[in-house]
PATOR-590554 format. One record per atom (N, C-alpha, C): residue in one letter; chain; x, y, z. Coordinates in Angstrom, 1 decimal, always signed. Layout:
! residues N
+---+---+--------+--------+--------+
| r | c |     c1 |     c2 |     c3 |
+---+---+--------+--------+--------+
| A | A |      X |      Y |      Z |
...
+---+---+--------+--------+--------+
***
This chain:
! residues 170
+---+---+--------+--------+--------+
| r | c |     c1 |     c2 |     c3 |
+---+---+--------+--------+--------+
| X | A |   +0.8 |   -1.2 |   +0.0 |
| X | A |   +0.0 |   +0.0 |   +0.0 |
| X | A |   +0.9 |   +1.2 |   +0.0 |
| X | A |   +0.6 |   +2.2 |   -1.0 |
| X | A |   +1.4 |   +3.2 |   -0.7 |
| X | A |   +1.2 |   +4.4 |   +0.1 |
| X | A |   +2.0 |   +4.9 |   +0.4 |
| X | A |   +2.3 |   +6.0 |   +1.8 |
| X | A |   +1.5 |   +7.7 |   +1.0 |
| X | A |   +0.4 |   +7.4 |   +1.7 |
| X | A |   -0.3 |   +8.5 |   +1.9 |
| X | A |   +0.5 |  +10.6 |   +2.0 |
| X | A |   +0.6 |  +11.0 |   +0.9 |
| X | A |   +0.7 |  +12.6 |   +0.8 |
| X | A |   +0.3 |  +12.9 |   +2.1 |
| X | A |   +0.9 |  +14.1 |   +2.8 |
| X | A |   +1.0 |  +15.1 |   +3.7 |
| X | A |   -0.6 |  +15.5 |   +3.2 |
| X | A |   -0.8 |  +16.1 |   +1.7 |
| X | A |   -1.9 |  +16.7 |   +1.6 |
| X | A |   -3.2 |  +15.7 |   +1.9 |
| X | A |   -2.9 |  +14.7 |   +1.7 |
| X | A |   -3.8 |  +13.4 |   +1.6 |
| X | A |   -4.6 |  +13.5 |   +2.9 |
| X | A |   -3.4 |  +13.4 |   +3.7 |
| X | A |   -3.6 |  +13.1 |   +5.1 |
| X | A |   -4.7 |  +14.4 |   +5.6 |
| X | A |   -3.9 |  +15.4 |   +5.4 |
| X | A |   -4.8 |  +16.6 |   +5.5 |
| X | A |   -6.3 |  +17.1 |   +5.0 |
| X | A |   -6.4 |  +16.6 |   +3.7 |
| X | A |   -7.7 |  +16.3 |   +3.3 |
| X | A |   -9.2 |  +15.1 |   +4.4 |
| X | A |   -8.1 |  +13.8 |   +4.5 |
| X | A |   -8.7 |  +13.2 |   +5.7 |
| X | A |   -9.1 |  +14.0 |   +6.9 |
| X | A |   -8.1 |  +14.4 |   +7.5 |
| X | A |   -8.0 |  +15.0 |   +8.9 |
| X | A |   -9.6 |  +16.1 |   +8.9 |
| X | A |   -9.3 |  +16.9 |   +7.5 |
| X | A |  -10.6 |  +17.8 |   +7.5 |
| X | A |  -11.9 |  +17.0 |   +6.8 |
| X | A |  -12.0 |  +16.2 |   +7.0 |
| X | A |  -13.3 |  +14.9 |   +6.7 |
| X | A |  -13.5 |  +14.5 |   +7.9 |
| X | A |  -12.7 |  +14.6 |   +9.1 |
| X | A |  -13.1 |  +14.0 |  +10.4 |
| X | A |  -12.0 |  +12.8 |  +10.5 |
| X | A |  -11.2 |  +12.2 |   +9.9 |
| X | A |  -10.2 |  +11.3 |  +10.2 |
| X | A |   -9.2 |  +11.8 |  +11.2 |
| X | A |   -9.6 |  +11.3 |  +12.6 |
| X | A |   -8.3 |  +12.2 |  +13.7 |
| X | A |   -7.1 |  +10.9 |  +13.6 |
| X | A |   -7.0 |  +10.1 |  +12.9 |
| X | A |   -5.8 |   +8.9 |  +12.6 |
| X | A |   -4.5 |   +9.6 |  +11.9 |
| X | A |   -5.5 |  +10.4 |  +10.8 |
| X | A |   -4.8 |  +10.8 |  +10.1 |
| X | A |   -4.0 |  +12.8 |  +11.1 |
| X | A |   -4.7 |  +13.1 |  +11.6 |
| X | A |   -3.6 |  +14.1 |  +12.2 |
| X | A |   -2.6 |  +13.1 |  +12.9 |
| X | A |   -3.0 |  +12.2 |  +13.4 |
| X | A |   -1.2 |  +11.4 |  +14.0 |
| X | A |   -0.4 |  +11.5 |  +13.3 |
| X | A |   -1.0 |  +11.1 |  +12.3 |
| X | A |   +0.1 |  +10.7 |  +10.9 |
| X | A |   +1.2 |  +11.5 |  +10.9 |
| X | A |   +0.1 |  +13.0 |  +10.7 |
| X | A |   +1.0 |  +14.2 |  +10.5 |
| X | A |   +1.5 |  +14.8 |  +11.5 |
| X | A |   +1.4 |  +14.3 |  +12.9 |
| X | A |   +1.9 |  +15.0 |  +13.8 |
| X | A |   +3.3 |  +13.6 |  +14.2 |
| X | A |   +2.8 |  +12.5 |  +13.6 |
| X | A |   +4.4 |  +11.7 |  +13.7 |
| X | A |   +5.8 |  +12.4 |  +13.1 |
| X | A |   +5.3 |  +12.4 |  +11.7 |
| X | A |   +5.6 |  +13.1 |  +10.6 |
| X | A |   +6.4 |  +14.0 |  +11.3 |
| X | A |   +5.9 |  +15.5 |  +11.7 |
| X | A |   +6.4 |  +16.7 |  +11.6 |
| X | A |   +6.6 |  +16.7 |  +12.8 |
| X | A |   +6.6 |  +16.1 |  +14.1 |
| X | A |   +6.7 |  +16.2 |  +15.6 |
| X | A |   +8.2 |  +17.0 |  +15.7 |
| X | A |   +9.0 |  +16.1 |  +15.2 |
| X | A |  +10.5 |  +16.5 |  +15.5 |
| X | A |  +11.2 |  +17.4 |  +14.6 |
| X | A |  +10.7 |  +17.4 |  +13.0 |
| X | A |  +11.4 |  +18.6 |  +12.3 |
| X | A |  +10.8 |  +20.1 |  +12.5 |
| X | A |   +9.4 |  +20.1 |  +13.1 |
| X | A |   +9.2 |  +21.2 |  +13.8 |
| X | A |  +10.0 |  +21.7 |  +15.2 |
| X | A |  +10.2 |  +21.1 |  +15.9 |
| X | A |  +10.6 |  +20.8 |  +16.7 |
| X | A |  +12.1 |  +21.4 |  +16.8 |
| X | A |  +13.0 |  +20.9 |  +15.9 |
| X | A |  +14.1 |  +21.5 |  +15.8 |
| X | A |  +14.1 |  +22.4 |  +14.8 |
| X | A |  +13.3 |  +22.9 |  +14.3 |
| X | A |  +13.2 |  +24.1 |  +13.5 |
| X | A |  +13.1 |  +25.8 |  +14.6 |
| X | A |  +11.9 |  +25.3 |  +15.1 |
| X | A |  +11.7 |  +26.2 |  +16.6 |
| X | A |  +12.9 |  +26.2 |  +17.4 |
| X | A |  +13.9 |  +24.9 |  +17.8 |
| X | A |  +15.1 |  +25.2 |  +18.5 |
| X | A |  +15.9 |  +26.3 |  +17.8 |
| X | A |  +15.9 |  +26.3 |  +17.0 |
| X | A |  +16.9 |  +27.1 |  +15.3 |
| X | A |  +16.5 |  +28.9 |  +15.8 |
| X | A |  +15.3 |  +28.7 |  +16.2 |
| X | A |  +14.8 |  +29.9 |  +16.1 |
| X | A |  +14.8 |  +31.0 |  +17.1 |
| X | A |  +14.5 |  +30.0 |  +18.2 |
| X | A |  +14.7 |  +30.7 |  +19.5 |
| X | A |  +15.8 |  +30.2 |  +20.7 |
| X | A |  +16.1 |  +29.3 |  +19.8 |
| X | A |  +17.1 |  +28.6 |  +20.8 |
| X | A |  +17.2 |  +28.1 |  +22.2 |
| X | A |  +16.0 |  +27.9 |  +22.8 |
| X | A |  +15.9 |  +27.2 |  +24.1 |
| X | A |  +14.9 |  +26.1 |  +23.5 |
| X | A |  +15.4 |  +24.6 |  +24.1 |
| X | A |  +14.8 |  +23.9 |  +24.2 |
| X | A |  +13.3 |  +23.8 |  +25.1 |
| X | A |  +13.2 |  +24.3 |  +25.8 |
| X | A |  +12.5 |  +24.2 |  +27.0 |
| X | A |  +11.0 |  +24.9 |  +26.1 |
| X | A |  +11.6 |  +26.0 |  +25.6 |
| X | A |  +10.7 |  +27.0 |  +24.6 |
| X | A |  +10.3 |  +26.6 |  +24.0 |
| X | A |  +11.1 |  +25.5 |  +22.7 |
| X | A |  +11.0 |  +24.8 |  +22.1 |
| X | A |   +9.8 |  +23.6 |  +21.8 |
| X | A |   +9.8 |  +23.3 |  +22.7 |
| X | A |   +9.0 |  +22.3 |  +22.8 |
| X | A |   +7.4 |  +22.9 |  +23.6 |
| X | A |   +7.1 |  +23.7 |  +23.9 |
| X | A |   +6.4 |  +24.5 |  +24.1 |
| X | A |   +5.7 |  +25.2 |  +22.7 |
| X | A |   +6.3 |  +25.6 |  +21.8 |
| X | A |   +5.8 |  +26.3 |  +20.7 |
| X | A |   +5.6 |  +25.0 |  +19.7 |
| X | A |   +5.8 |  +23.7 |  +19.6 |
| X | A |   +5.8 |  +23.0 |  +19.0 |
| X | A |   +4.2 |  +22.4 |  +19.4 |
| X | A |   +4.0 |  +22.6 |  +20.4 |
| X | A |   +2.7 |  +22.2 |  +21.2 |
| X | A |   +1.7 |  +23.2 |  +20.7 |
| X | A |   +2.0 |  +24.3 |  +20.3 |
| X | A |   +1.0 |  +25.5 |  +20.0 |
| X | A |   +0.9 |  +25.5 |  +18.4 |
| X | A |   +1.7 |  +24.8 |  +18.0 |
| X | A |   +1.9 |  +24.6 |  +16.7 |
| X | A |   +1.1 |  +23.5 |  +15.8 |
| X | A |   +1.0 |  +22.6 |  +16.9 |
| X | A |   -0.3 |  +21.5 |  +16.3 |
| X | A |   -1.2 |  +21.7 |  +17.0 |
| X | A |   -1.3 |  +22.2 |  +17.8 |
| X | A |   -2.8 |  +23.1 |  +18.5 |
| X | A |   -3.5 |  +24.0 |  +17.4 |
| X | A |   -2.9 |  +24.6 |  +16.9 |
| X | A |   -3.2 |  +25.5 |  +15.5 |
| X | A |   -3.6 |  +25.2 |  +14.1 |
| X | A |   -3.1 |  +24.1 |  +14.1 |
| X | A |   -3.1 |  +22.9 |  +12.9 |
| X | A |   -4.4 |  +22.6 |  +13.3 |
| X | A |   -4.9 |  +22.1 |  +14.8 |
| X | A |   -6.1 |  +21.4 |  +14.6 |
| X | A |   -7.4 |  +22.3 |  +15.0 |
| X | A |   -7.1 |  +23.6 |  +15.4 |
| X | A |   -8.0 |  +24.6 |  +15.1 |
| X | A |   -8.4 |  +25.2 |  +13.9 |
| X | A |   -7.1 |  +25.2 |  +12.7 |
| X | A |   -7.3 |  +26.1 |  +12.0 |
| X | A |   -6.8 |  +24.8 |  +10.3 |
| X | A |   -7.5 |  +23.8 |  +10.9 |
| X | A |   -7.5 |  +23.3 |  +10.1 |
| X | A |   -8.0 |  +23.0 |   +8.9 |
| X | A |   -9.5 |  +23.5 |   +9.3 |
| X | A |  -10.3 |  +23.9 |   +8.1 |
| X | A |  -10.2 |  +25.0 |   +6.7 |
| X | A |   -9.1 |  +25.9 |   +7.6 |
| X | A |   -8.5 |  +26.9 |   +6.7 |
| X | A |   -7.3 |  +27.0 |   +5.2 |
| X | A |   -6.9 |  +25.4 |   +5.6 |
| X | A |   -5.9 |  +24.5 |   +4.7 |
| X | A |   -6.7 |  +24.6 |   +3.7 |
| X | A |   -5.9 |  +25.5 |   +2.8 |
| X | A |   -7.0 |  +25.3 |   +1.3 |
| X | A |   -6.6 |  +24.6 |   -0.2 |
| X | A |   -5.5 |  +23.8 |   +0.5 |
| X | A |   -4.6 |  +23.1 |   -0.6 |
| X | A |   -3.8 |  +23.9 |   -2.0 |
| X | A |   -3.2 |  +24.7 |   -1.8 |
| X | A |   -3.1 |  +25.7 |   -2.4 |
| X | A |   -1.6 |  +26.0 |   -2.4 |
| X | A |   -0.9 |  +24.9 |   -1.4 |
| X | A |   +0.3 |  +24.8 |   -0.9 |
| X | A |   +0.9 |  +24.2 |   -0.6 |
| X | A |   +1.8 |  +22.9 |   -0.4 |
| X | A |   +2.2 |  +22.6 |   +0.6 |
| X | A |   +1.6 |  +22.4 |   +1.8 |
| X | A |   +0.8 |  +21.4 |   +2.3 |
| X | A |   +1.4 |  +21.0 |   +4.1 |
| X | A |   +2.1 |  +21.4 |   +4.2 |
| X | A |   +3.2 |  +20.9 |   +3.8 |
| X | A |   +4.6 |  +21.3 |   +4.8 |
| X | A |   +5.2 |  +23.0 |   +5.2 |
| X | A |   +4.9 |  +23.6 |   +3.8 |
| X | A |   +5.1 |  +25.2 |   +3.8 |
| X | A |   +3.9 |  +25.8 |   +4.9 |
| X | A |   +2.9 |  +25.4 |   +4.9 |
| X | A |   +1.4 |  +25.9 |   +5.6 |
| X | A |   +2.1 |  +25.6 |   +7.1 |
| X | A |   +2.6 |  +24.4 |   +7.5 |
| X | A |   +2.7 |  +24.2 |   +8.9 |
| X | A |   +4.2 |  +24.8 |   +9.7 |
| X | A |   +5.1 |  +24.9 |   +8.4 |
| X | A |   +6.1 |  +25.8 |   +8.7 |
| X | A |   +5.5 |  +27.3 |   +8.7 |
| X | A |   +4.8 |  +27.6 |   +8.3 |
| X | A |   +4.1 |  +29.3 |   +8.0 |
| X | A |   +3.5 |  +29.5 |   +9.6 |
| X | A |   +3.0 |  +28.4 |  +10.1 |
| X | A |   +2.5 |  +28.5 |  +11.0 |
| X | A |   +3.6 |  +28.1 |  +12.8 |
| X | A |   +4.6 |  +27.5 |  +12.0 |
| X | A |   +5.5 |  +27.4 |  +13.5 |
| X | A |   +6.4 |  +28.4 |  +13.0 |
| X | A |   +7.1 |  +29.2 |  +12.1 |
| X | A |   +7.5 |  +30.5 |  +12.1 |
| X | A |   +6.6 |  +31.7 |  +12.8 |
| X | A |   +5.4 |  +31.9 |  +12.5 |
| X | A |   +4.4 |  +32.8 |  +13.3 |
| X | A |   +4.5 |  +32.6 |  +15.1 |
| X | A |   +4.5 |  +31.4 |  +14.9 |
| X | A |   +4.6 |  +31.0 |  +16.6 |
| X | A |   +5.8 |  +31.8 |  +17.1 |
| X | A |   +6.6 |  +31.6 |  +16.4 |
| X | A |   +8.0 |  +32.0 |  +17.3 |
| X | A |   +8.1 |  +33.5 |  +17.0 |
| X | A |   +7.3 |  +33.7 |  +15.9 |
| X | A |   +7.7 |  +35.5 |  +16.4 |
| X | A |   +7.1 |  +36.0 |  +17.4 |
| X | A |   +5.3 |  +35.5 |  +17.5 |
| X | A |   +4.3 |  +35.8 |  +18.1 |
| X | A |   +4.9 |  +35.8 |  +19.8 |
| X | A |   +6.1 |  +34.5 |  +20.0 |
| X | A |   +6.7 |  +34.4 |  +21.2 |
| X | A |   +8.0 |  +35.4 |  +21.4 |
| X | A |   +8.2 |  +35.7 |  +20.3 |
| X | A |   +9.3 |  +36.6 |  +20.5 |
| X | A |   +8.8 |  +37.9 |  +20.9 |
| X | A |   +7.8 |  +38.2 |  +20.4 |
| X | A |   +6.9 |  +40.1 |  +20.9 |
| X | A |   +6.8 |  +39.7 |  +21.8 |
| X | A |   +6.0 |  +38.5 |  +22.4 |
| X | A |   +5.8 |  +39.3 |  +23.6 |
| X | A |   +6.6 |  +38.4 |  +24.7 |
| X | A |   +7.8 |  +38.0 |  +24.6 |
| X | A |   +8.2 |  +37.9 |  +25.6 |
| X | A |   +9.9 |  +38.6 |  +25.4 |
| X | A |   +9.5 |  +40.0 |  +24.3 |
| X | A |  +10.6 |  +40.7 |  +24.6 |
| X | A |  +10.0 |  +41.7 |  +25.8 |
| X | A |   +8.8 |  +41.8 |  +26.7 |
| X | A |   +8.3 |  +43.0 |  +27.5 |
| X | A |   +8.4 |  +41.9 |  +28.6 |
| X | A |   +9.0 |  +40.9 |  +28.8 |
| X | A |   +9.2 |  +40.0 |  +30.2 |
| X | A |  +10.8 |  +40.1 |  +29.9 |
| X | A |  +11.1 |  +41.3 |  +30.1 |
| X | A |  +13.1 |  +40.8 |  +30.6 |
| X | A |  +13.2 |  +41.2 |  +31.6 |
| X | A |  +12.6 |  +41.2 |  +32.7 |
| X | A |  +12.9 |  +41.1 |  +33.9 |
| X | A |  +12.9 |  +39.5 |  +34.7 |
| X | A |  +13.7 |  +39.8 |  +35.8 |
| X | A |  +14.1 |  +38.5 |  +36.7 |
| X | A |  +13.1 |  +37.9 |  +37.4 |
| X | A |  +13.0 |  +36.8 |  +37.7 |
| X | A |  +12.0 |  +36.7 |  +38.1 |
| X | A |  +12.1 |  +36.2 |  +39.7 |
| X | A |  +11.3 |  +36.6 |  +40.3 |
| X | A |  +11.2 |  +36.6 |  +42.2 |
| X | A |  +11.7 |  +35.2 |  +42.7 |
| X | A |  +11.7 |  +34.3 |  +41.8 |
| X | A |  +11.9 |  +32.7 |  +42.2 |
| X | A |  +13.1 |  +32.5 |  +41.7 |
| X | A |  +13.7 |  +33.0 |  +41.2 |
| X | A |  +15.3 |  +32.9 |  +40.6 |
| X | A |  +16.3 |  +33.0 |  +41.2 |
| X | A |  +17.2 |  +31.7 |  +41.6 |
| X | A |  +18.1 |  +31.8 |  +42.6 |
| X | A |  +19.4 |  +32.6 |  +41.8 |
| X | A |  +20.2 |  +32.9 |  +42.7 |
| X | A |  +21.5 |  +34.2 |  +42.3 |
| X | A |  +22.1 |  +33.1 |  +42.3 |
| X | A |  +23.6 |  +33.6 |  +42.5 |
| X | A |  +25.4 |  +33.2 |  +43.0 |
| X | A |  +24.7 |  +33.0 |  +44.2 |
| X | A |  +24.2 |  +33.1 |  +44.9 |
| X | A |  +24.1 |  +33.0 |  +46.5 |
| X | A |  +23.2 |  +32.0 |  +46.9 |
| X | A |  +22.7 |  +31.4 |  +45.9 |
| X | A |  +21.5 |  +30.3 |  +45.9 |
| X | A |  +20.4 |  +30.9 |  +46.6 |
| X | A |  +20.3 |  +32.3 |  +46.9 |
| X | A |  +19.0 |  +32.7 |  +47.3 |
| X | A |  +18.0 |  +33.3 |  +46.3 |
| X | A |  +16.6 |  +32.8 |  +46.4 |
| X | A |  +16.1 |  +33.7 |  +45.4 |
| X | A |  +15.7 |  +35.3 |  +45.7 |
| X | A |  +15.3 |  +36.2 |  +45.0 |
| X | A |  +15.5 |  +37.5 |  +44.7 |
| X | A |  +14.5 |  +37.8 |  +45.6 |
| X | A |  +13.4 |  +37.4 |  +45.5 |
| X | A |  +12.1 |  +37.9 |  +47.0 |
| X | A |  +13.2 |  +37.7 |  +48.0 |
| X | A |  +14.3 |  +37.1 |  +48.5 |
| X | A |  +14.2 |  +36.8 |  +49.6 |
| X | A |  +15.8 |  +37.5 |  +50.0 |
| X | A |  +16.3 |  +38.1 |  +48.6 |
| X | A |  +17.1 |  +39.2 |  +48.6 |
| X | A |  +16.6 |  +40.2 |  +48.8 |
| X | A |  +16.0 |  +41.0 |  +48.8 |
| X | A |  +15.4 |  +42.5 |  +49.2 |
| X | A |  +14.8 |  +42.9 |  +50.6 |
| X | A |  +15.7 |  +43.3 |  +50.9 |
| X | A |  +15.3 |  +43.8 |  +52.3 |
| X | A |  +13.9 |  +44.3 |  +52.4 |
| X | A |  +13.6 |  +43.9 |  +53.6 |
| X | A |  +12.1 |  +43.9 |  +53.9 |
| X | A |  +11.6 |  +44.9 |  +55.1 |
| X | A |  +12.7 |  +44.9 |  +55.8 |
| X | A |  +12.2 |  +45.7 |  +57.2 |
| X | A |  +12.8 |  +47.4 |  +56.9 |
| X | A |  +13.4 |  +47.9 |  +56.0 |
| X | A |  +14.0 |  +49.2 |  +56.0 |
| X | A |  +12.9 |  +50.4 |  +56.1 |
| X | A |  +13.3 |  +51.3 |  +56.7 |
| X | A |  +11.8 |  +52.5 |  +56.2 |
| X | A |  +12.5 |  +53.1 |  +54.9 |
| X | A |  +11.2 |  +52.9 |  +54.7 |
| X | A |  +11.1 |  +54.1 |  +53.3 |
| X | A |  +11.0 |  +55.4 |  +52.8 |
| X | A |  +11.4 |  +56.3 |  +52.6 |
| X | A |  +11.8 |  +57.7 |  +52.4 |
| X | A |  +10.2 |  +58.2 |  +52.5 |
| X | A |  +10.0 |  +59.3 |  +53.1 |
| X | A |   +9.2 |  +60.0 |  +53.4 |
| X | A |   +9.4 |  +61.3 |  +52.7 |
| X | A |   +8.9 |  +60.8 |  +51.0 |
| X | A |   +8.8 |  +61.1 |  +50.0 |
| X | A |   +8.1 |  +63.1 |  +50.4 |
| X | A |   +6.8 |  +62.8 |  +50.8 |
| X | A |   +6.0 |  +63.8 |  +51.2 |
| X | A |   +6.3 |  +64.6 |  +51.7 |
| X | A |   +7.4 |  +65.0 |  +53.0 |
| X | A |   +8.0 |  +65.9 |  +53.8 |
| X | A |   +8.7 |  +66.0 |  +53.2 |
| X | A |  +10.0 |  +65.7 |  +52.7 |
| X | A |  +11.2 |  +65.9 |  +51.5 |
| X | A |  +10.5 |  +66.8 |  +50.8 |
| X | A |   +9.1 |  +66.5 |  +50.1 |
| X | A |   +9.0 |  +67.3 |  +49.2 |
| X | A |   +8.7 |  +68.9 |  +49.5 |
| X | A |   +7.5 |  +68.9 |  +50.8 |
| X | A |   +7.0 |  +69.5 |  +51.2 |
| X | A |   +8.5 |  +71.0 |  +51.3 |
| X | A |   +9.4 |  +70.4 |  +52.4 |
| X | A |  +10.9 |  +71.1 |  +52.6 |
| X | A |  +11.5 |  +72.0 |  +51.7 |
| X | A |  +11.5 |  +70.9 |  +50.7 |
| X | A |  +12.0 |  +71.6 |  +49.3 |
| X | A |  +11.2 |  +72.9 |  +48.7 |
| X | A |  +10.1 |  +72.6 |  +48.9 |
| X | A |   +9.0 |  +73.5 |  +47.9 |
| X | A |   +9.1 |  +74.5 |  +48.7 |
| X | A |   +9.1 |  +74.7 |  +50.3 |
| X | A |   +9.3 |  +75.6 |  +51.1 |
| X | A |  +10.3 |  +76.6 |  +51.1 |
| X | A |  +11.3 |  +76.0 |  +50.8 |
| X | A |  +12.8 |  +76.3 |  +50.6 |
| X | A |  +13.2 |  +77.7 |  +49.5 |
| X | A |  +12.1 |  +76.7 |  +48.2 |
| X | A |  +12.8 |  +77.4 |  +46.7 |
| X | A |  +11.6 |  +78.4 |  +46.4 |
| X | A |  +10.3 |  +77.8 |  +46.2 |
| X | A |   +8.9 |  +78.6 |  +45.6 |
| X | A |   +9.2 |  +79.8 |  +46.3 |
| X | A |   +9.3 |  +80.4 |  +47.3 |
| X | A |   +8.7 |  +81.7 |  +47.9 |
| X | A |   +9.8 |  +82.2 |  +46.9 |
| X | A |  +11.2 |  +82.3 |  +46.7 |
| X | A |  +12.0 |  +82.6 |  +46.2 |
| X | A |  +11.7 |  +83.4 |  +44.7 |
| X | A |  +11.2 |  +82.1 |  +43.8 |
| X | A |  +11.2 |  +82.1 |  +42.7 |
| X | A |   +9.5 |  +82.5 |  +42.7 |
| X | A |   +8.8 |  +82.5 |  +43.4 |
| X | A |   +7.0 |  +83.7 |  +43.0 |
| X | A |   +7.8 |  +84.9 |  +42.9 |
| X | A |   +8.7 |  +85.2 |  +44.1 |
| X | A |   +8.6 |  +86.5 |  +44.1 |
| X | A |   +9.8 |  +87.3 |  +42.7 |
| X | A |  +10.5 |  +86.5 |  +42.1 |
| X | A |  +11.1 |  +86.9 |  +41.1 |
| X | A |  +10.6 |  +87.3 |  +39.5 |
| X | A |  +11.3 |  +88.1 |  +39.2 |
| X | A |  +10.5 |  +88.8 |  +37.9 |
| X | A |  +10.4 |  +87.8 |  +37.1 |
| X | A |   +9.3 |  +88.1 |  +36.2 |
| X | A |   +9.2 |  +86.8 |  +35.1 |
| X | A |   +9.0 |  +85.3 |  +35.9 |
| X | A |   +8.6 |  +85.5 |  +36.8 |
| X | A |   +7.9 |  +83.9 |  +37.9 |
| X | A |   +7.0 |  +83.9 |  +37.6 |
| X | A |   +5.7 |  +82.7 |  +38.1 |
| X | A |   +4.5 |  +82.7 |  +37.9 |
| X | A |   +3.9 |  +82.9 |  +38.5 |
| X | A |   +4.2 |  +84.0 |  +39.7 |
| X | A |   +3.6 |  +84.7 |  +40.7 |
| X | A |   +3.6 |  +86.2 |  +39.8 |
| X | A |   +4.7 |  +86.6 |  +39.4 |
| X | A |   +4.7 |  +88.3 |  +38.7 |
| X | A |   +3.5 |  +87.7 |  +37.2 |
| X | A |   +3.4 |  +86.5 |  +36.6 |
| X | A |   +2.3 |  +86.6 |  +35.8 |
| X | A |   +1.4 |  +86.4 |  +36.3 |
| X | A |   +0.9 |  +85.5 |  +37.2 |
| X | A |   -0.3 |  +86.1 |  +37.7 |
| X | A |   -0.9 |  +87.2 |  +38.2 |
| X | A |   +0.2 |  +87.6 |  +38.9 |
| X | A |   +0.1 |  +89.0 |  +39.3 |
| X | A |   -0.8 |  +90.2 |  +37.9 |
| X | A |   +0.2 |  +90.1 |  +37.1 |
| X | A |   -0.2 |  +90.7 |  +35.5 |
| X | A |   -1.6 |  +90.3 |  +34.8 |
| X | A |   -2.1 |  +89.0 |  +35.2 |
| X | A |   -3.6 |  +88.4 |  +34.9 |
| X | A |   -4.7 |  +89.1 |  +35.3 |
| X | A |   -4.2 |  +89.7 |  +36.6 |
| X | A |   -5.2 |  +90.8 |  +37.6 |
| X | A |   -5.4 |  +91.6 |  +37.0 |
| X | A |   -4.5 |  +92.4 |  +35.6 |
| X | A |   -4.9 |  +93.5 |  +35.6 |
| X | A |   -4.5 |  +94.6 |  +36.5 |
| X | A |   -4.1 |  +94.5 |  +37.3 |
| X | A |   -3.4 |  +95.5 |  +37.8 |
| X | A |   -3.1 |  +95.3 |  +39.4 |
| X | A |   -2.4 |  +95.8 |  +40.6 |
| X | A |   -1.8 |  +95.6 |  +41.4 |
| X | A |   -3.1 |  +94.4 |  +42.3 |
| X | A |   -2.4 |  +93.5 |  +43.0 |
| X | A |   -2.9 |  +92.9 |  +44.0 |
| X | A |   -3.4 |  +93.2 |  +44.7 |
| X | A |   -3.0 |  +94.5 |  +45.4 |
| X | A |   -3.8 |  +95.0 |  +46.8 |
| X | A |   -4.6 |  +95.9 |  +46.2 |
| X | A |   -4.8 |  +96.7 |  +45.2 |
| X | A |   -5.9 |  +97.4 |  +44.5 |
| X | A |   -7.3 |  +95.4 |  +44.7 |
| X | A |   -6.8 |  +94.7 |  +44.2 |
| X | A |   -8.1 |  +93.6 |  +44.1 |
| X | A |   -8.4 |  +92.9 |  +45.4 |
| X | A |   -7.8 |  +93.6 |  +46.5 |
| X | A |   -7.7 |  +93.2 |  +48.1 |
| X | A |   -6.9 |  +92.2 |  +48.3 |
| X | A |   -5.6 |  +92.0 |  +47.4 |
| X | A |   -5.3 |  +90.8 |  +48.0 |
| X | A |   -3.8 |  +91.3 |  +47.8 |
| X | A |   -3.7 |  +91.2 |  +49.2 |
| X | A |   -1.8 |  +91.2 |  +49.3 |
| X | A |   -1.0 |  +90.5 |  +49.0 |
| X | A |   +0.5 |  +90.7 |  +49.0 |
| X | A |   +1.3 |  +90.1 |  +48.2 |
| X | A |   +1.9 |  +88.6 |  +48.7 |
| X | A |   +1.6 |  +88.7 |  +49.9 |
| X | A |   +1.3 |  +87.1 |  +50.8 |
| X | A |   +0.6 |  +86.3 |  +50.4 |
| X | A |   -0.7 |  +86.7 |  +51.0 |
| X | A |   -2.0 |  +85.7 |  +50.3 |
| X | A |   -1.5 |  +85.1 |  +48.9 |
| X | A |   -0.9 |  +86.1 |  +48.3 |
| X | A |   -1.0 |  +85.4 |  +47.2 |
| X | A |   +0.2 |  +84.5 |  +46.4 |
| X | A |   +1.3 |  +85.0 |  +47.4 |
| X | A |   +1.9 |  +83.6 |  +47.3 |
| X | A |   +1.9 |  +82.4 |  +48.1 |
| X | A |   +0.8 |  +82.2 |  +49.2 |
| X | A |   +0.6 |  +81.4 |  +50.2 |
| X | A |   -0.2 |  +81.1 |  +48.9 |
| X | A |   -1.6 |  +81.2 |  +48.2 |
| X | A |   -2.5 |  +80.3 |  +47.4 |
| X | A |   -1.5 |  +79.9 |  +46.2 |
| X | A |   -0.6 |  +80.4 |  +45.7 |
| X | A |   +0.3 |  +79.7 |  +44.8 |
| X | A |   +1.1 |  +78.1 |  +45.4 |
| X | A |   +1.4 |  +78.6 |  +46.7 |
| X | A |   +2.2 |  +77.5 |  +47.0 |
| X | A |   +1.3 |  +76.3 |  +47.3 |
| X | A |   +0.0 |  +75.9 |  +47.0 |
| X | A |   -0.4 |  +75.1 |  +47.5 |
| X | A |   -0.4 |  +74.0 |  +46.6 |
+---+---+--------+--------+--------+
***
């Protein structure tokens, strides 16, 4: 008996013959397989995208319109995989919390835990206290254009030159 075409098989497979996806997942198990290695170069990954790769095949099976190659169609489709894995796990390059160092400890368990933390709010508060009075009251500040918004002197609109930079600094 002779040996059944890739496309053969695939014709089957989309009739309802699930014998025949073995066929093709005997077939192509391993030259996918190390084609994905080629690509991304972890095995671990590898074999992972090879799984998503006939996962795809037997969802989007129906979409085979014989118009090509099996074999280009399922390579079309484990090249897609591996870029698809490449976008998005170029926004995961960070370490991960369970990852042991040189020190065999993992990284949650490197970060100090009990330190206080900067009291962001009073630092700032300090600062603003320090510099703003300085710079409202300097020509070309945004105290002298507000000032200029009025229309004319502050204390002509009842408001002194305080008040008005106490409501600026808030």
């Amino acid at each position: 008996m002779a040996r059944a075409t890739d496309e053969e098989l695939m014709t089957m497979f989309q009739s309802g013959n699930a014998g025949s996806f073995e066929e093709l997942f005997k077939r192509y198990k391993g030259p996918i397989f190390t084609f994905l290695i080629r690509r991304c170069g972890n095995r671990d990954t590898a074999s992972e995208l090879t799984q998503e790769v006939f996962t795809r095949v037997i969802h989007r099976g129906g979409t085979f319109a014989h118009q090509s190659r099996f074999s280009t169609w399922i390579y079309t489709i484990a090249r897609n995989a591996a870029v698809d894995h490449a976008r998005s796990s170029r926004h995961r390059q960070h370490a991960s919390l369970d990852q042991t160092g040189d020190d065999q400890q993992a990284l949650s368990e490197r970060i100090p835990g009990n330190l206080p933390l900067p009291d962001r709010g009073t630092e700032a508060a300090s600062l603003r206290a320090r510099v703003a009075p300085r710079a409202l009251l300097s020509r070309g500040s945004l105290g002298h254009q507000f000032r200029q918004v009025q229309h004319g002197s502050p204390r002509r609109a009842g408001w002194g030159s305080a008040p008005c930079a106490s409501l600026l600094l808030r």
